[in-house]
N, CA, C and O atoms as CSV, one atom per row, in Angstrom:
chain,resi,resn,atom,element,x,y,z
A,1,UNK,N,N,0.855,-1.177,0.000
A,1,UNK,CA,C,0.000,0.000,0.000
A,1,UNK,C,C,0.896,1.234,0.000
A,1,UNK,O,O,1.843,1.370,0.774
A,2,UNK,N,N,0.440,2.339,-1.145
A,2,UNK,CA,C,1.414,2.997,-0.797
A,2,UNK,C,C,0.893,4.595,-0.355
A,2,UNK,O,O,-0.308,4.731,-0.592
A,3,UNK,N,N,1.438,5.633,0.142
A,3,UNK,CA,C,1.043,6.833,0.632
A,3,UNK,C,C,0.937,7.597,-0.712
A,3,UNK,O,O,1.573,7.532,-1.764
A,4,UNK,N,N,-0.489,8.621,-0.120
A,4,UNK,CA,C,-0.868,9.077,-1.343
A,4,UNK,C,C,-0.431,10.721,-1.213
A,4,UNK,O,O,-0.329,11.280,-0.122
A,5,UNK,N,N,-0.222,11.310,-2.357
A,5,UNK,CA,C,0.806,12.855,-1.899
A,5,UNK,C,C,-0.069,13.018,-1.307
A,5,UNK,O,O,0.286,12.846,-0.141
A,6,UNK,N,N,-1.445,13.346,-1.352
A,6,UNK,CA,C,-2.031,14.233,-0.374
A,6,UNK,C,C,-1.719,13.776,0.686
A,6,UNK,O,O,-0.897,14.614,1.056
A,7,UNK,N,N,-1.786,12.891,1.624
A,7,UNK,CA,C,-1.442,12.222,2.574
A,7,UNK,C,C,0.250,12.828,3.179
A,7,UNK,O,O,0.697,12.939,4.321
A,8,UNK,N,N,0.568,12.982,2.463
A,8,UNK,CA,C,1.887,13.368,2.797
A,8,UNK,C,C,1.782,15.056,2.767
A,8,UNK,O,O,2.363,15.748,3.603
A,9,UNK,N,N,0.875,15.664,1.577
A,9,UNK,CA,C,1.189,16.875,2.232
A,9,UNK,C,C,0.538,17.449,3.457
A,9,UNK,O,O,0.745,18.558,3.949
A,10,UNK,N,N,-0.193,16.613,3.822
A,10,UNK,CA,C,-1.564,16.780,5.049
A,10,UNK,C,C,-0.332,16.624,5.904
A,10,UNK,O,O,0.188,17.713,6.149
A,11,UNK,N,N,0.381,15.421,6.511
A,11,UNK,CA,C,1.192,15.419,7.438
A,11,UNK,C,C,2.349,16.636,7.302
A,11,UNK,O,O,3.051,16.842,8.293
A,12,UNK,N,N,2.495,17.199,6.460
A,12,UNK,CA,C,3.620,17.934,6.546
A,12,UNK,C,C,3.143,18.969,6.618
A,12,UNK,O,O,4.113,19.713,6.474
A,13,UNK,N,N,2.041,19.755,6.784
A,13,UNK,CA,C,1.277,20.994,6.927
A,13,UNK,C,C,1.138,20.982,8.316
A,13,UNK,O,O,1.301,22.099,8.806
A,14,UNK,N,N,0.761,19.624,9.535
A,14,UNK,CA,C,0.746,19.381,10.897
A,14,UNK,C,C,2.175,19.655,11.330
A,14,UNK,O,O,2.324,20.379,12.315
A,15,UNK,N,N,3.238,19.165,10.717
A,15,UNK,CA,C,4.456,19.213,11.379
A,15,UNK,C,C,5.159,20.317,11.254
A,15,UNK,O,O,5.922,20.622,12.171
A,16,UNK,N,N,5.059,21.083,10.183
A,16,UNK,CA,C,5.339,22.191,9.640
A,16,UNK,C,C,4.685,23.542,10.821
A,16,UNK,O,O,5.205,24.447,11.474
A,17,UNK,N,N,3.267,23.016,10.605
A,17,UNK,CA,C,2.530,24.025,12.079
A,17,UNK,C,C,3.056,23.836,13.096
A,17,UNK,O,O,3.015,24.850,13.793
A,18,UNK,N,N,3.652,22.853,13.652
A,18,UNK,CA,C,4.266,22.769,15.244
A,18,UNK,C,C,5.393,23.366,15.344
A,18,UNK,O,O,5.781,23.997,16.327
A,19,UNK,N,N,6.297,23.098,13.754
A,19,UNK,CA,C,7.194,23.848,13.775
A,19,UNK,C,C,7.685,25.768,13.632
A,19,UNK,O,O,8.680,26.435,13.914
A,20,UNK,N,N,6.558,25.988,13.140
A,20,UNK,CA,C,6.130,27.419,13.450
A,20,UNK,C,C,6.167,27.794,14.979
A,20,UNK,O,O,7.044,28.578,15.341
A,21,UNK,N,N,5.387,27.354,15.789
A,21,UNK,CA,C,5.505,27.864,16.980
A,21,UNK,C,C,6.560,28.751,17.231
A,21,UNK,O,O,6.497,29.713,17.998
A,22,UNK,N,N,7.695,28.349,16.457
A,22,UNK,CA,C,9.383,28.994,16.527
A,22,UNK,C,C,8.822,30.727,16.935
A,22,UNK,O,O,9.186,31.371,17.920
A,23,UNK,N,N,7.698,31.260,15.672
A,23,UNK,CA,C,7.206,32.802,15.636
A,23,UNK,C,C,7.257,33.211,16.781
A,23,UNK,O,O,8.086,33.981,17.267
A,24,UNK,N,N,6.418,32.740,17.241
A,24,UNK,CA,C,5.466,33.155,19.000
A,24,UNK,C,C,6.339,32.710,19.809
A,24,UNK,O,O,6.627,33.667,20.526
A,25,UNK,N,N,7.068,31.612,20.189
A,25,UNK,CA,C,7.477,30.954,21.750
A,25,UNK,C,C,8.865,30.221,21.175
A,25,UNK,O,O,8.901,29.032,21.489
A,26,UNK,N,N,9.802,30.594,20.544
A,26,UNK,CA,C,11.060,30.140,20.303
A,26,UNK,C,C,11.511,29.781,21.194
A,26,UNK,O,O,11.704,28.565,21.200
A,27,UNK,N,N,12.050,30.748,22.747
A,27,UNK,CA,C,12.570,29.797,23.398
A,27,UNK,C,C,12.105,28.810,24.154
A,27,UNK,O,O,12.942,28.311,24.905
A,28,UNK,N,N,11.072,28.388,24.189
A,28,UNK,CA,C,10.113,27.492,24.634
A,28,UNK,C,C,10.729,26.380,23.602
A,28,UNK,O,O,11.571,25.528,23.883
A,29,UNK,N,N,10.148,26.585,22.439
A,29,UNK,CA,C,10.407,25.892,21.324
A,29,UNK,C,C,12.054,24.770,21.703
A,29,UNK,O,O,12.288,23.568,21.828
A,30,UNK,N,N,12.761,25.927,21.753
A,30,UNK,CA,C,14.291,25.646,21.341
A,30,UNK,C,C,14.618,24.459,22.815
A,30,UNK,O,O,15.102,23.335,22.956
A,31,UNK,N,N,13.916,25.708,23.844
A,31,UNK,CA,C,14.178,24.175,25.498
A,31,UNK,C,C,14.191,23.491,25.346
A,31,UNK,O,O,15.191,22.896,25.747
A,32,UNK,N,N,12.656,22.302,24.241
A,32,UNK,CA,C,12.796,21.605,24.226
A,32,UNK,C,C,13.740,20.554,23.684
A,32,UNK,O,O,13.746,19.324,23.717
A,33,UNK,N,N,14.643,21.600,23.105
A,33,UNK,CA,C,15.620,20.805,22.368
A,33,UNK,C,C,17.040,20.960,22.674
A,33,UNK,O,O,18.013,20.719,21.961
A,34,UNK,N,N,16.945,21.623,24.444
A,34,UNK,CA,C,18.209,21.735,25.134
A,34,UNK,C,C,18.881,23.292,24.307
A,34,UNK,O,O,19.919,23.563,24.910
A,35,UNK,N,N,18.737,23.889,23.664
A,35,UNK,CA,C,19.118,24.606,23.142
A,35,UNK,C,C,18.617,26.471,23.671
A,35,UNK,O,O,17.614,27.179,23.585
A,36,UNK,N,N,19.756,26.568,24.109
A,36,UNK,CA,C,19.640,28.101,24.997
A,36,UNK,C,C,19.484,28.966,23.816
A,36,UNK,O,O,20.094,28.648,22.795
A,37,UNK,N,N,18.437,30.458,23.827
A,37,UNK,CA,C,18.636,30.920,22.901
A,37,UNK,C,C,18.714,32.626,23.110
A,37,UNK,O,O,17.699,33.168,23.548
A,38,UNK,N,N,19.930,33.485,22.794
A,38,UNK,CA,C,20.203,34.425,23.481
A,38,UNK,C,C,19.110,35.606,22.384
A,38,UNK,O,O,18.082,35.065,21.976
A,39,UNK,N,N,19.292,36.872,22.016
A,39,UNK,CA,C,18.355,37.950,21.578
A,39,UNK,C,C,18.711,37.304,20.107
A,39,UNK,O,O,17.715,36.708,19.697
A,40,UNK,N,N,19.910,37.222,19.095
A,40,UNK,CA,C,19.841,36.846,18.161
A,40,UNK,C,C,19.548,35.333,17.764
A,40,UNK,O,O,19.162,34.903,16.677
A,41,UNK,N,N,19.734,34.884,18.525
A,41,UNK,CA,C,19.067,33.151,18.386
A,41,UNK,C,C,16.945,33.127,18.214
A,41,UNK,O,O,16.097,32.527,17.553
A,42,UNK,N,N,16.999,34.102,19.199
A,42,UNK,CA,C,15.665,34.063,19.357
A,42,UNK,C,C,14.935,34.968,17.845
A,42,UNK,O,O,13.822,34.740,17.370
A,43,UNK,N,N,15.762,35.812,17.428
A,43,UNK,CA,C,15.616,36.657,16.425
A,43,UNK,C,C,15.471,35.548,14.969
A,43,UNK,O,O,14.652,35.657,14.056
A,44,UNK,N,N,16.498,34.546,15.123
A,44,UNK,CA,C,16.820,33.817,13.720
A,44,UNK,C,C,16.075,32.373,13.913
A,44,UNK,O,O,16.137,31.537,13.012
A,45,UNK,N,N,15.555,32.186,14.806
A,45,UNK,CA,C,14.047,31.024,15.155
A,45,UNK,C,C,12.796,31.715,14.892
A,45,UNK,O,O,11.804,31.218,14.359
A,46,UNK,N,N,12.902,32.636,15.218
A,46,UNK,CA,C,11.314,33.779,14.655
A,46,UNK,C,C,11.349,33.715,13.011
A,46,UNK,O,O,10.361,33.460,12.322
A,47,UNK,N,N,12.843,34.029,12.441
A,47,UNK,CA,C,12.630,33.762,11.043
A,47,UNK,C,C,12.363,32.341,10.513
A,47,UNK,O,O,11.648,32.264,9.514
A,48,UNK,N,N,12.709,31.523,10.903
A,48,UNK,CA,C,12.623,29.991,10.758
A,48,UNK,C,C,10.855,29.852,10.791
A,48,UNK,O,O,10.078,29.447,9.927
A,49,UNK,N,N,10.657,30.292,11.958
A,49,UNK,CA,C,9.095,29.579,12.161
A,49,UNK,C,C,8.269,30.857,10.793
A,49,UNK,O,O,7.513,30.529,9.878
A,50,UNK,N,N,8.632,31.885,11.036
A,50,UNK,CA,C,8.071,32.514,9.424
A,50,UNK,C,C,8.120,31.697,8.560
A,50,UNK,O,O,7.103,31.576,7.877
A,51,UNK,N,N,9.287,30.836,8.256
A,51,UNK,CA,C,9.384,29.892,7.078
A,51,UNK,C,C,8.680,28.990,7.038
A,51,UNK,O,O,8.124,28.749,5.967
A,52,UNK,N,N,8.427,28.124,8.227
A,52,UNK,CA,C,8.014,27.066,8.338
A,52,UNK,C,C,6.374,27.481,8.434
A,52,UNK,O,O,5.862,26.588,9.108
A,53,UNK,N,N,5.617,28.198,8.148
A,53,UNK,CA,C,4.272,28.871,8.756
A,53,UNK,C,C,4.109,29.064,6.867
A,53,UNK,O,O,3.165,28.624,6.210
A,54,UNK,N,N,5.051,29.669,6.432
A,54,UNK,CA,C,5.050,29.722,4.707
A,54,UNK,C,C,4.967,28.822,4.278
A,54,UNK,O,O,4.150,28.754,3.359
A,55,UNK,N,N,5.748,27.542,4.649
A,55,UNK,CA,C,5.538,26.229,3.993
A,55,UNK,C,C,4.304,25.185,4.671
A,55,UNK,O,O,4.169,23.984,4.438
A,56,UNK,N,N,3.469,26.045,5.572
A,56,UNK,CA,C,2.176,25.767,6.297
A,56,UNK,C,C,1.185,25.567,5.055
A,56,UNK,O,O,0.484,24.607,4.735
A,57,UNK,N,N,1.460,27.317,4.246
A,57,UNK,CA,C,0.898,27.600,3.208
A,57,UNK,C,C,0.551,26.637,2.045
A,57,UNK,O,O,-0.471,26.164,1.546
A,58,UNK,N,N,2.161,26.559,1.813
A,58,UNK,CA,C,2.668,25.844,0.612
A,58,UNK,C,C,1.672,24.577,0.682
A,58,UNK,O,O,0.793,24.362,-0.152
A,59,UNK,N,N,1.910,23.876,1.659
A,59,UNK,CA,C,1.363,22.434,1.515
A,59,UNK,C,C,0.145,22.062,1.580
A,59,UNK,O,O,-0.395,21.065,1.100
A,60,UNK,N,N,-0.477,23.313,2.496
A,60,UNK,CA,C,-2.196,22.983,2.640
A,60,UNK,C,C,-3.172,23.409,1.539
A,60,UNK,O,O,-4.361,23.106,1.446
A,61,UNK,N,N,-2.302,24.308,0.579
A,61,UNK,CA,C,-3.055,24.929,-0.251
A,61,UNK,C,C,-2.336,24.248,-1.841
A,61,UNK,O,O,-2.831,24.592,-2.914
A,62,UNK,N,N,-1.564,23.618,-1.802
A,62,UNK,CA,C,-1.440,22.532,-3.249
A,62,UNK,C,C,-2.300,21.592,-2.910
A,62,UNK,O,O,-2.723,21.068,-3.940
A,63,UNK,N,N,-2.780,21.109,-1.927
A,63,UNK,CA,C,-3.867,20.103,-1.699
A,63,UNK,C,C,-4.641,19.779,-2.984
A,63,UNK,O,O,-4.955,18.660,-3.389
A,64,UNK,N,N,-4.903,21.043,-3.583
A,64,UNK,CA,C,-5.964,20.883,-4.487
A,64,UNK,C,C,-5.844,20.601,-5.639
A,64,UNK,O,O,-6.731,20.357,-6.456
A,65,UNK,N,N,-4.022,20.629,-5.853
A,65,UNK,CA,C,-3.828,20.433,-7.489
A,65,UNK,C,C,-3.804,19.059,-7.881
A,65,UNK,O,O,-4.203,18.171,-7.127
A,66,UNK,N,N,-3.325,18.827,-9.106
A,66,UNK,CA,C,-3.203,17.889,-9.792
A,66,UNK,C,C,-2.222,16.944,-9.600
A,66,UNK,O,O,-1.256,17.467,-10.156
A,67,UNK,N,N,-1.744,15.561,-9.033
A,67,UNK,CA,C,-0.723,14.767,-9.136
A,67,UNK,C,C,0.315,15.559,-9.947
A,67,UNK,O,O,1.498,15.789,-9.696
A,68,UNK,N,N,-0.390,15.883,-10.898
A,68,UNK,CA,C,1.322,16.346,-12.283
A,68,UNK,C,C,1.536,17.780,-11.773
A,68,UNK,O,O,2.714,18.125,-11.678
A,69,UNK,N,N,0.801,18.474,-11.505
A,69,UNK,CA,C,1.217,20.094,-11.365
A,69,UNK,C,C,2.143,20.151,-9.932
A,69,UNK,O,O,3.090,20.931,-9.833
A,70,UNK,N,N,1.726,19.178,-8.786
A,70,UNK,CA,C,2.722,18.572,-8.020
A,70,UNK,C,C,3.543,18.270,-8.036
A,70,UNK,O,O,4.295,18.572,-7.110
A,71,UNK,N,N,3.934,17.562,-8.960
A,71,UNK,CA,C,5.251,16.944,-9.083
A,71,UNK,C,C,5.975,17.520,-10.321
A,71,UNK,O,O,7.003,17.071,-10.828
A,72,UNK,N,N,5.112,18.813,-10.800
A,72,UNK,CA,C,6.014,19.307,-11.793
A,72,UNK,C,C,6.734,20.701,-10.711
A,72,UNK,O,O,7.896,21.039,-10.935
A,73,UNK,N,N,6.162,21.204,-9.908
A,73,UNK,CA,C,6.440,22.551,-8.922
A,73,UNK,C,C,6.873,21.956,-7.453
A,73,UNK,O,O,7.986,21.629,-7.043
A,74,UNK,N,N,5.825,21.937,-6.928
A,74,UNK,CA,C,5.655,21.524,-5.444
A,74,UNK,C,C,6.344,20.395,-4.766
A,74,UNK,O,O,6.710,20.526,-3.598
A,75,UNK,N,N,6.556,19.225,-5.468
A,75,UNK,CA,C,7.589,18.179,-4.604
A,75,UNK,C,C,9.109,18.394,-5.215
A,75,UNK,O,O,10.103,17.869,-4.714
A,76,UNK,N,N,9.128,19.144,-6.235
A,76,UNK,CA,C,10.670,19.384,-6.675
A,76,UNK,C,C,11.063,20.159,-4.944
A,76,UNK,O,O,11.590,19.662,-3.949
A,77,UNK,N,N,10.572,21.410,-5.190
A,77,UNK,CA,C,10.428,22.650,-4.191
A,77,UNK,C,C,10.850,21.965,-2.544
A,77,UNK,O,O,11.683,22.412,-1.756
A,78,UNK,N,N,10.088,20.928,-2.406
A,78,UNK,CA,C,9.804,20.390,-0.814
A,78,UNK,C,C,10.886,19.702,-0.858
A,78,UNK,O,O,11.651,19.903,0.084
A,79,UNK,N,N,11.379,18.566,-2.042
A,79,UNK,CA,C,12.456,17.971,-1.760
A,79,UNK,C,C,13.946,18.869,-1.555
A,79,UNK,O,O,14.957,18.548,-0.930
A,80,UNK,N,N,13.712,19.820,-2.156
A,80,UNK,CA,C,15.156,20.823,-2.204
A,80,UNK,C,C,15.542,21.088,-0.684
A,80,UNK,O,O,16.655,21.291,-0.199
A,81,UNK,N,N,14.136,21.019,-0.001
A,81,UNK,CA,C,14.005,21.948,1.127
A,81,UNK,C,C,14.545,20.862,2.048
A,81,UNK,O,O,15.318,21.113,2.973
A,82,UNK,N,N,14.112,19.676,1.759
A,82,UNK,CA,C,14.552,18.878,2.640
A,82,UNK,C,C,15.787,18.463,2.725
A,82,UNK,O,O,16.371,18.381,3.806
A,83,UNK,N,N,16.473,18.067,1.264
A,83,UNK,CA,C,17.825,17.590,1.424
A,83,UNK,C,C,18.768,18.792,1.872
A,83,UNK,O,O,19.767,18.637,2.575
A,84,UNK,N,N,18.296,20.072,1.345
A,84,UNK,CA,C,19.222,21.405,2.037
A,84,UNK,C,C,19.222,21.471,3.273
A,84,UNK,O,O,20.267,21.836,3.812
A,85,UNK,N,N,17.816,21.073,4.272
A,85,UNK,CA,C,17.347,21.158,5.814
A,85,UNK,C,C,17.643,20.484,6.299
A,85,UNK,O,O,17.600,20.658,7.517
A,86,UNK,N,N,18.147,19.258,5.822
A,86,UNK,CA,C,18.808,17.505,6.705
A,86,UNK,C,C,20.271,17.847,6.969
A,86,UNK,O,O,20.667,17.268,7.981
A,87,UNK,N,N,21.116,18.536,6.437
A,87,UNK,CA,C,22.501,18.406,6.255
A,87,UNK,C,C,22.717,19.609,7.528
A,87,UNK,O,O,23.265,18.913,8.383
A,88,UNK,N,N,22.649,20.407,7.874
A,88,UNK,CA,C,22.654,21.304,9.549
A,88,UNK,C,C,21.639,20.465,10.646
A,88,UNK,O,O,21.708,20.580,11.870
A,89,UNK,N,N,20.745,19.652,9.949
A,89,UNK,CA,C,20.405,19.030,10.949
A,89,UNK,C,C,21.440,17.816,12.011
A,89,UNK,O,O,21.534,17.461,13.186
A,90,UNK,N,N,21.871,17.624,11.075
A,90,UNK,CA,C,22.937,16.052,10.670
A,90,UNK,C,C,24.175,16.644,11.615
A,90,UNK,O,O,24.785,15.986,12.458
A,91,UNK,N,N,24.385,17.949,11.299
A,91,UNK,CA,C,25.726,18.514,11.743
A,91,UNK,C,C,25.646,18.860,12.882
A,91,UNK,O,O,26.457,18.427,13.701
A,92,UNK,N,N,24.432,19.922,13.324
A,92,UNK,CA,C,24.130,20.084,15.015
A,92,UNK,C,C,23.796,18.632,15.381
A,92,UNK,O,O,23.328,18.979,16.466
A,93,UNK,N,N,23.690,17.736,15.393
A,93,UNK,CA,C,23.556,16.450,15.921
A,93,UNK,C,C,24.422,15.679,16.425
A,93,UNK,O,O,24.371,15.024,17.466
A,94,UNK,N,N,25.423,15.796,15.471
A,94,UNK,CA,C,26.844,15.177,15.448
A,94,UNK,C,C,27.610,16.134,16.334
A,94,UNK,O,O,28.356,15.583,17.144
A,95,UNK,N,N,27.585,17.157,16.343
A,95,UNK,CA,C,28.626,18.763,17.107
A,95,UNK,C,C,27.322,18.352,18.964
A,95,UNK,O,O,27.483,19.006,19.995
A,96,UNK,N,N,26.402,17.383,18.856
A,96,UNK,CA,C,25.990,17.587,20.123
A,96,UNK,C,C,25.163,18.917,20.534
A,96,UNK,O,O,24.975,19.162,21.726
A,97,UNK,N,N,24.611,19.880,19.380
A,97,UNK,CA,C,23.572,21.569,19.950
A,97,UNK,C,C,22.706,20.994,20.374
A,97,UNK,O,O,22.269,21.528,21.394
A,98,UNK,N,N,21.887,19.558,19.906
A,98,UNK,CA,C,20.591,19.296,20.718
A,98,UNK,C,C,21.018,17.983,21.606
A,98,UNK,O,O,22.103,17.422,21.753
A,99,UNK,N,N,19.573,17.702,22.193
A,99,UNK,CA,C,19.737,16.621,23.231
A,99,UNK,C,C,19.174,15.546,21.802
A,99,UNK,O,O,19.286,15.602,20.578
A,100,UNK,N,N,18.643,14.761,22.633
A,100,UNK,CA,C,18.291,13.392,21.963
A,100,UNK,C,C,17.224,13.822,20.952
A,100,UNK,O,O,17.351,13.510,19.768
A,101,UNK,N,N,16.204,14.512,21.375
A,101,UNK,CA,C,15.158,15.336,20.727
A,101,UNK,C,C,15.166,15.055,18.990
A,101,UNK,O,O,14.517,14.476,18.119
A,102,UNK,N,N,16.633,16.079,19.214
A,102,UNK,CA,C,17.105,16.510,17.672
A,102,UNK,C,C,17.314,14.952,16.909
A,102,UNK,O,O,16.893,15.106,15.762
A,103,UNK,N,N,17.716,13.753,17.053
A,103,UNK,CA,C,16.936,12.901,16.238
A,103,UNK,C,C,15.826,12.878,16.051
A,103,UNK,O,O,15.903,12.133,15.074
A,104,UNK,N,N,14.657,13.083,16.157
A,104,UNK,CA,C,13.636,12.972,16.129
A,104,UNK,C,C,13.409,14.088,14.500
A,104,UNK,O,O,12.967,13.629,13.447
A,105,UNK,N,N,13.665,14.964,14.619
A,105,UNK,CA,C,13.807,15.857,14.008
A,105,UNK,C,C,14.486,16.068,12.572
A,105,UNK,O,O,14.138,16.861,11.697
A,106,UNK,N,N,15.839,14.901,12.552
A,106,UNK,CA,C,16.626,14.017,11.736
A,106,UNK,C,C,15.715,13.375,10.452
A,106,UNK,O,O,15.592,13.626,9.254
A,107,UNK,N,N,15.096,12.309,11.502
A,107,UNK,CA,C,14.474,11.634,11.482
A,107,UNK,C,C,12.782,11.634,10.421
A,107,UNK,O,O,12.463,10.727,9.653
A,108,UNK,N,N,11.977,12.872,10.691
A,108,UNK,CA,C,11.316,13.483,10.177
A,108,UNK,C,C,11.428,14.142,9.088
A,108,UNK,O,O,10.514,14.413,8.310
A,109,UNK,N,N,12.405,14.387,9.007
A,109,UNK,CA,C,12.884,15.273,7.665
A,109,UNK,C,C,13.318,14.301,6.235
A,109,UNK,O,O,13.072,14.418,5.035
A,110,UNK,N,N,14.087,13.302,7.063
A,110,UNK,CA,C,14.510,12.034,6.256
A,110,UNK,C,C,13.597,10.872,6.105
A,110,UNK,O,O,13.825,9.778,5.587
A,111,UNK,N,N,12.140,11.489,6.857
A,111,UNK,CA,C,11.089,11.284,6.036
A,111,UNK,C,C,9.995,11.180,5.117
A,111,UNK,O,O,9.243,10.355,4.600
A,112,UNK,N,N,10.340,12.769,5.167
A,112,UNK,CA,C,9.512,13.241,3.936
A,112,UNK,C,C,10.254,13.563,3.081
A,112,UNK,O,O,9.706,13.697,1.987
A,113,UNK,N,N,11.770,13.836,3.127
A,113,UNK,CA,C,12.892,13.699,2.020
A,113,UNK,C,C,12.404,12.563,1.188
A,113,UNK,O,O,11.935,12.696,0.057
A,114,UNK,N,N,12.613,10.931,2.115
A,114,UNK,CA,C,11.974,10.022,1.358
A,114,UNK,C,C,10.819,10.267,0.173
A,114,UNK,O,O,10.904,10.197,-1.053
A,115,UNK,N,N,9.681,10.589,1.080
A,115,UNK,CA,C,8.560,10.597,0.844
A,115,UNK,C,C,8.666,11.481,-0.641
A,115,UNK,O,O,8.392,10.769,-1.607
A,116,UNK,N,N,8.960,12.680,-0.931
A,116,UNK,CA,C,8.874,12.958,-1.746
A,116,UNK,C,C,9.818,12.842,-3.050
A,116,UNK,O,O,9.402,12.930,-4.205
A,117,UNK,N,N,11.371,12.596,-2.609
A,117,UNK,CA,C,12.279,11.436,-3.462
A,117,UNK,C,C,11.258,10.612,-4.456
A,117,UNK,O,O,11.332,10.709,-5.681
A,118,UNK,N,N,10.091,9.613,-3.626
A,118,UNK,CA,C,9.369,8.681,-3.900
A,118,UNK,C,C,8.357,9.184,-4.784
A,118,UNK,O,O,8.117,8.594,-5.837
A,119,UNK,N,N,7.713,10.274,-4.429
A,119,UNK,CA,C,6.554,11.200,-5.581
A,119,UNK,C,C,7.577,11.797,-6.815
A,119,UNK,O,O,7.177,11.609,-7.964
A,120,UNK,N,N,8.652,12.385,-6.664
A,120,UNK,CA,C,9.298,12.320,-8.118
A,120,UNK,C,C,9.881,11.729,-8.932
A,120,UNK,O,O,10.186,12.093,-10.067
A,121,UNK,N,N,10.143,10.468,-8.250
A,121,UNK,CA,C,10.929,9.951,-9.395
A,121,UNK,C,C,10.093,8.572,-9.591
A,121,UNK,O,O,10.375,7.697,-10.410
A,122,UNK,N,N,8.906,8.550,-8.592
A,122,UNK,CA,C,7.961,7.259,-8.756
A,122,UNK,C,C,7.233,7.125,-10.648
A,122,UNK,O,O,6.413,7.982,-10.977
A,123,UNK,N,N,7.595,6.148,-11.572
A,123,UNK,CA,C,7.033,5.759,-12.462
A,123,UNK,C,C,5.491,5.780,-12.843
A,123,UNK,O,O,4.655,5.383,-12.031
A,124,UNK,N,N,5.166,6.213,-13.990
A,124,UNK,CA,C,3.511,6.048,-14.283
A,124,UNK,C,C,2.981,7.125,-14.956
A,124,UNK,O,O,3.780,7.759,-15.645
A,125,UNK,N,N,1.942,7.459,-14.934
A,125,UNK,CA,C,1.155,8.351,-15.959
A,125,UNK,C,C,1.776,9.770,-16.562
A,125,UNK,O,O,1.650,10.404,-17.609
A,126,UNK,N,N,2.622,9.936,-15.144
A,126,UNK,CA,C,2.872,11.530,-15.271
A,126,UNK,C,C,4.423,11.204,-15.538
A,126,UNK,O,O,5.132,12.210,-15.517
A,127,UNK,N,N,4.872,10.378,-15.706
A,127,UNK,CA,C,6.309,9.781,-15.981
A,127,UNK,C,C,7.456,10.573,-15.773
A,127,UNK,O,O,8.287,11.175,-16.452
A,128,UNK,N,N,7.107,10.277,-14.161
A,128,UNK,CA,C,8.709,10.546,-12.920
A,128,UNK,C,C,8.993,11.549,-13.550
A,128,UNK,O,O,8.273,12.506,-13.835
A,129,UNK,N,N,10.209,11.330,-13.820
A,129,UNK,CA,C,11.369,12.658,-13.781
A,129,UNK,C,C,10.964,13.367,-14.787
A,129,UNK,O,O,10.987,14.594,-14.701
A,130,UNK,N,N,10.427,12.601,-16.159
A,130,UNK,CA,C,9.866,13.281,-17.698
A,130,UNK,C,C,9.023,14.633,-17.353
A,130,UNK,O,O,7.933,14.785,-16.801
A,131,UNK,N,N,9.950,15.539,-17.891
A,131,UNK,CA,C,9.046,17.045,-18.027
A,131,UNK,C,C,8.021,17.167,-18.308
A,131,UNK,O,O,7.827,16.874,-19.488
A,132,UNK,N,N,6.827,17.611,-17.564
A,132,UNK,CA,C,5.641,18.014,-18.384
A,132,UNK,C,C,5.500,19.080,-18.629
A,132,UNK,O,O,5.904,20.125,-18.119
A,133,UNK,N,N,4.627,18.739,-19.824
A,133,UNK,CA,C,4.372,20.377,-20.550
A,133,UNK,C,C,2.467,20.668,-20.950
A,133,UNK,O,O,1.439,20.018,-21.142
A,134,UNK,N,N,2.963,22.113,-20.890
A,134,UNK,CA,C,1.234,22.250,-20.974
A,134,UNK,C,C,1.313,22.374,-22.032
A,134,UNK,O,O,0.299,22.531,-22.713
């Protein structure tokens, strides 16, 4: 059985929203992840959760398109985001900035990395990687 994009962008619009919180309650946010955060830390998590509140956008509102208009815009876009967003994840992990948490977090990302890896280059009507054109 396999996951259907919407399905995936539904979960990533939930995780994406939690991850916003960053806006409003960063260092709340950041505690939980052992991570002290002084006036500019707290300044550059406010921009983060802006981002992540944008890609709130992004995902709840392609809901409506087409498998192909998806995977011709929108999972290129998400995957970029992810394999660019895994690699500082990977690194504060390894350097020890979070507690255990921050797998979790790893973890999530290198899931919907998957996940959408899997919507572009998956075979069939709209044929993977093959350009579409209007």
């Amino acid at each position: 059985m396999s996951m259907r994009i919407a399905t995936l962008l539904k979960f990533n619009t939930l995780c994406n929203l939690a991850f916003g919180l960053l806006l409003i309650i960063p260092g709340w946010m950041m505690s939980l992840f052992d991570v002290p955060l002084d006036q500019g830390g707290v300044y550059m998590a406010r921009i983060a959760g802006g981002s992540f509140l944008g890609f709130v956008a992004l995902t709840w509102l392609s809901q409506g398109l087409s498998e192909v208009q998806l995977r011709k815009v929108v999972v290129p876009s998400l995957l970029i985001w992810f394999i660019v967003g895994l690699l500082p994840l990977l690194y504060g992990q390894i350097l020890a900035v979070t507690n255990i948490l921050g797998w979790f977090t790893i973890l999530l990302s290198a899931f919907f990395l998957t996940g959408y890896a899997y919507f572009m280059l998956r075979p069939g009507e709209q044929g993977g990687m093959k350009r579409v054109t209007k």
